[in-house]
C-alpha positions as CSV (number, residue, x, y, z in Angstrom):
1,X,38.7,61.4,111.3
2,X,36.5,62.8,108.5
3,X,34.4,64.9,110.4
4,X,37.8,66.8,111.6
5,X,38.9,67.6,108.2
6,X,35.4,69.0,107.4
7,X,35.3,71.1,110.4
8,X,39.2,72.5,109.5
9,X,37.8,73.0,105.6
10,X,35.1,75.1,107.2
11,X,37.3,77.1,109.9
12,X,39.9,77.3,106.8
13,X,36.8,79.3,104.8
14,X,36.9,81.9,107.8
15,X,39.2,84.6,107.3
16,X,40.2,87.0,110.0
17,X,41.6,90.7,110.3
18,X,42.4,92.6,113.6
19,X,41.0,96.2,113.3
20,X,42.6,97.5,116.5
21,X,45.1,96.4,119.3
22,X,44.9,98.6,122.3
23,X,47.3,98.4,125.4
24,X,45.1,99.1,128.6
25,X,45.6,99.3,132.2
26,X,44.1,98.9,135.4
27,X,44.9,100.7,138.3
28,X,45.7,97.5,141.3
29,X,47.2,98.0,144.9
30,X,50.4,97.0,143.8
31,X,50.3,99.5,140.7
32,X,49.1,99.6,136.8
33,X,48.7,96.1,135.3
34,X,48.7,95.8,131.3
35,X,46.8,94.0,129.4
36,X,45.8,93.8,125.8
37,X,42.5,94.1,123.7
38,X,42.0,93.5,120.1
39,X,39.1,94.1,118.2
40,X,39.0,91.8,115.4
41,X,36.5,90.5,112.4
42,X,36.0,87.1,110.8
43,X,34.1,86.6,108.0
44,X,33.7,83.8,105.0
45,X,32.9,86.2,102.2
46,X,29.6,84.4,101.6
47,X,27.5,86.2,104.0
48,X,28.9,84.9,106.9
49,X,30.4,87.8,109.5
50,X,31.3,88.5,113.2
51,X,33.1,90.9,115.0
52,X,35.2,90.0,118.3
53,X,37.1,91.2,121.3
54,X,39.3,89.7,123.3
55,X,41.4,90.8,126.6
56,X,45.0,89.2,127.8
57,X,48.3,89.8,129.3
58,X,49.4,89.4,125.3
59,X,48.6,90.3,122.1
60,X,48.1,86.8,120.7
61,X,45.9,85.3,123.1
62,X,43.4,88.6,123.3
63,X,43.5,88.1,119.1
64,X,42.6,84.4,120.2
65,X,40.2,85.6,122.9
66,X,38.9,87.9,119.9
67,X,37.8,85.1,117.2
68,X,36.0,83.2,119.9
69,X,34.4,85.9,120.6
70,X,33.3,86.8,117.1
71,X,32.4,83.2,116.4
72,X,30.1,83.0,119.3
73,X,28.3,86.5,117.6
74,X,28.2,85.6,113.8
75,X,25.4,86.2,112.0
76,X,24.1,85.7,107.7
77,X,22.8,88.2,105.9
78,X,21.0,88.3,102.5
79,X,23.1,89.2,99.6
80,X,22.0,90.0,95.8
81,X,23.4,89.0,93.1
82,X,25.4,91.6,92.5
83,X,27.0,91.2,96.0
84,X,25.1,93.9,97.1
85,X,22.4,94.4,99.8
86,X,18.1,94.4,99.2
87,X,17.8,97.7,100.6
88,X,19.4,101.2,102.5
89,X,19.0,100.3,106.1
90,X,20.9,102.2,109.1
91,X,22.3,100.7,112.3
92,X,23.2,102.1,116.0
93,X,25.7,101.1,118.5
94,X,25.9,103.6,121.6
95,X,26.7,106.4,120.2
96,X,27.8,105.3,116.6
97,X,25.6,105.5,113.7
98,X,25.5,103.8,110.2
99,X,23.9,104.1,107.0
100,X,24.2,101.8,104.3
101,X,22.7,101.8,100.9
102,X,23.2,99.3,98.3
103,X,25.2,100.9,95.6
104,X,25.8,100.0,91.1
105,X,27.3,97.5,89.8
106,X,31.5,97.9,90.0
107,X,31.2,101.1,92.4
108,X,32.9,98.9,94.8
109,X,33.2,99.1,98.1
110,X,32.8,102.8,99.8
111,X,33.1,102.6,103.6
112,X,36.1,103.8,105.9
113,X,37.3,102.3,109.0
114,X,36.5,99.0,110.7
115,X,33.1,99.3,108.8
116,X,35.2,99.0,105.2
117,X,36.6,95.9,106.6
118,X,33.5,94.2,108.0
119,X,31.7,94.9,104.2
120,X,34.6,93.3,102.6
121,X,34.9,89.9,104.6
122,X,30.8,89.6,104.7
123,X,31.4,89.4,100.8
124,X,29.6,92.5,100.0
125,X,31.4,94.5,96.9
126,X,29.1,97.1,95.7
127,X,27.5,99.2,98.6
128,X,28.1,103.1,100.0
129,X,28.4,103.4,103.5
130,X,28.3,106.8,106.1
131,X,29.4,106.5,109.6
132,X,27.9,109.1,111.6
133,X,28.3,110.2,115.4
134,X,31.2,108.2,117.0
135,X,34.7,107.8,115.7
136,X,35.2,104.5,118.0
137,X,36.3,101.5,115.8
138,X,34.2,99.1,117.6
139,X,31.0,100.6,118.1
140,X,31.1,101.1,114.5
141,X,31.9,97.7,113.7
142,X,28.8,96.8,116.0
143,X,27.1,99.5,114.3
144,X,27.4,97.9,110.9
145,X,26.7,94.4,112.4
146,X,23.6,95.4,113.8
147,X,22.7,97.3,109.9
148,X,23.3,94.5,108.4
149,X,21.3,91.7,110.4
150,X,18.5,94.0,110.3
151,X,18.4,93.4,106.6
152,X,15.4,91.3,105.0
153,X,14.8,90.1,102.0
154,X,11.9,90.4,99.4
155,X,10.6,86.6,99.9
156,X,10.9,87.7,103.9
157,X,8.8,90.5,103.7
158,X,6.4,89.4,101.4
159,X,6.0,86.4,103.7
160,X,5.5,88.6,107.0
161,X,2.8,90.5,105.2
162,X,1.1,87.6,104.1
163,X,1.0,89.0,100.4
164,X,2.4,87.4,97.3
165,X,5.6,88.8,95.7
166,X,4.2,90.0,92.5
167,X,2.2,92.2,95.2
168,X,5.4,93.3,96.9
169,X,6.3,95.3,93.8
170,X,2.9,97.0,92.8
């Protein structure tokens, strides 16, 4: 019984916002058949973030489709302790383009779109964000997914280059 309330404490820690619902169609013998897809993003605030989509007949089970989805493809990233990021990094997804660059203390968050909304639930309160190239909502979600697990930290790099960090910063 204890290790369910643990695991509902930790899915309780998870919060969740749809970004889009679109009503699609495909074309069958007998005529159009709808169906639903939601884009959604889950995300603990603590460095924790995924984005989703899911596809039904209905609304609520494509958003249920969605946070599976988006569990399955969490990842962590590094955070300072400012909530901020170690460094201006840039991300791609098809067509859509992000650059991100950690930004002063109390700047807050400056993003538009479905990348605003995956820097707010990954915890991240001071940054400046530019979406370039595609308009589309998810592959500039993805976008900022893939920007952000591209991030390393200064121990990480130090380590990869086998050099101390006091060396890092001469």
């Amino acid at each position: 019984m204890k290790k369910k309330s643990i695991r509902n404490k930790e899915e309780a820690s998870w919060e969740e916002k749809v970004v889009q619902v679109r009503r699609v169609t495909k074309v069958v013998k007998g005529g159009k058949k709808l169906s639903f897809r939601a884009v959604l993003v889950i995300g603990n605030e603590k460095g924790q973030i995924g984005v989703g989509v899911g596809k039904a007949s209905d609304v609520i089970g494509a958003v249920k489709k969605g946070v599976t989805d988006a569990k399955k493809n969490s990842i962590n990233i590094p955070l300072t302790k400012y909530y901020s990021i170690p460094h201006p990094i840039h991300g791609v997804s098809g067509a859509a383009k992000i650059i991100l660059r950690p930004s002063a203390t109390g700047s807050g968050v400056i993003a538009g779109g479905s990348t605003r909304t995956v820097l707010e639930l990954a915890g991240i309160k001071n940054i400046l964000a530019k979406q370039l190239g595609s308009k589309n909502t998810l592959n500039n979600a993805r976008a900022t997914l893939n920007a952000l697990n591209n991030l390393r930290t200064f121990n990480e790099t130090a380590n990869n280059r086998d050099i101390s960090l006091e060396k890092l910063y001469q």
